[in-house]
N, C-alpha and C positions, 0 to 999 in steps of 0.2 A: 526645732519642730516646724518653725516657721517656712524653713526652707526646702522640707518634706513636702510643704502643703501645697508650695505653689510650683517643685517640680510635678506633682501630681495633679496638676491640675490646667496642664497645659492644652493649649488648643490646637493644637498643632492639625491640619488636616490629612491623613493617609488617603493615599490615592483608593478607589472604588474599585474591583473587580469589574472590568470589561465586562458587556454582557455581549453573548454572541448569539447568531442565530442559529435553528438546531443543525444537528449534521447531518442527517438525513431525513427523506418525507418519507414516514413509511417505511415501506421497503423497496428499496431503487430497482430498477427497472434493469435486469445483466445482459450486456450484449459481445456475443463472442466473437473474433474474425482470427485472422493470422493463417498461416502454413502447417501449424505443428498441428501433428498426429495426435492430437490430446482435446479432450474435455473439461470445462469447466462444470462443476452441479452450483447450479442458480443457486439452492436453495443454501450452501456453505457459504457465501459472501456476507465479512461483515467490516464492520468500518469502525476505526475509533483511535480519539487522539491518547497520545502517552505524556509520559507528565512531564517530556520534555518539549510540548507542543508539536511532534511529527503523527502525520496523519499511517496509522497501522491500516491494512486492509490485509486481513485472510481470505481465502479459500482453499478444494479440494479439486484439484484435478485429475483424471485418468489418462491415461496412456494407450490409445489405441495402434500404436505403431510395435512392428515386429522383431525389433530393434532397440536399444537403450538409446537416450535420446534425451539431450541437454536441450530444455527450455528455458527461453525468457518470455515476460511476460510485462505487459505494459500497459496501465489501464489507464481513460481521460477519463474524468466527473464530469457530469454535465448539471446545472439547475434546470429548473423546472420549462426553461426558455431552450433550454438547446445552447445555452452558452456554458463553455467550455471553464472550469472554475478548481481545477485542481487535477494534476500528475500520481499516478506511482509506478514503481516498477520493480519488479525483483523475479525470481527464477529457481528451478532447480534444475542438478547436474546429476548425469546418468539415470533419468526416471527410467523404470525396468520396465517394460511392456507388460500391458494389463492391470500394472502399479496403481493404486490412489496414491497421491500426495498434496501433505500439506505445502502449503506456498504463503510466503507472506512478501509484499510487497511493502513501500513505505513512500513519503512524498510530503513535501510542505502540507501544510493544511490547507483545505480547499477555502478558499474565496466568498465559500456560499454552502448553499446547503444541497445535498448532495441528493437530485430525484433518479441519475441514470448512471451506468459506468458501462465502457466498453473496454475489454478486455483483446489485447492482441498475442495471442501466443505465434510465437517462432521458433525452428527448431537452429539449434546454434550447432557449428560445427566442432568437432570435438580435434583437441592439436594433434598436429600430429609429430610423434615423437621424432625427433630428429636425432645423431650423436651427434656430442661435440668433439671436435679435433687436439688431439691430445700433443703435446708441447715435444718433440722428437729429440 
């Protein structure tokens, strides 16, 4: 019993939970640029880490082009200074004109806390099918 007592009663130190600062102030400030035919709604942006530490960012984009139309999408985080504190990017393929879609994007975790995001959408060319040459 003696030897119950003092594996129970060790002192051993575990490390503390990091503490971090928050991930967003508010609600970040969405700014849109790029070429593609498409919309972002401000008000669907949101942000948040997964439990394997990668920064998720949804939103809802439309599709204002007349034509099907593969976008990517590329956002910078800014803090509250206008420095630059975190990446993501991701995209959808064949969005249908007139379409909403959801989009999820993903990126290390940002550096800071996140007051702004600018979002770049571009329209990607879609391949073009080629044949291959068959063996005579």
């Amino acid at each position: 019993m003696a030897v119950l007592l003092a594996a129970c009663g060790s002192s051993e130190q575990l490390p503390e939970a990091v503490s971090s600062s928050p991930l967003t102030s508010g609600t970040p400030t969405v700014k849109q640029t790029g070429s593609a035919d498409a919309t972002i709604d401000p008000s669907s942006v949101t942000y948040k880490i997964d439990n394997a530490g990668i920064l998720v960012v949804k939103l809802k984009l439309t599709s204002a082009s007349a034509d099907p139309q593969t976008i990517a999408v590329r956002g910078s985080l800014y803090n509250a200074s206008g420095v630059i504190i975190g990446d993501v990017s991701g995209g959808a393929v064949m969005v249908d004109p007139g379409s909403t879609q959801d989009i999820e994007l993903t990126g290390n975790a940002p550096s800071g806390t996140i007051a702004s995001a600018t979002f770049e959408l571009t329209t990607q060319a879609a391949p073009t099918p080629t044949s291959t040459p068959t063996a005579a």
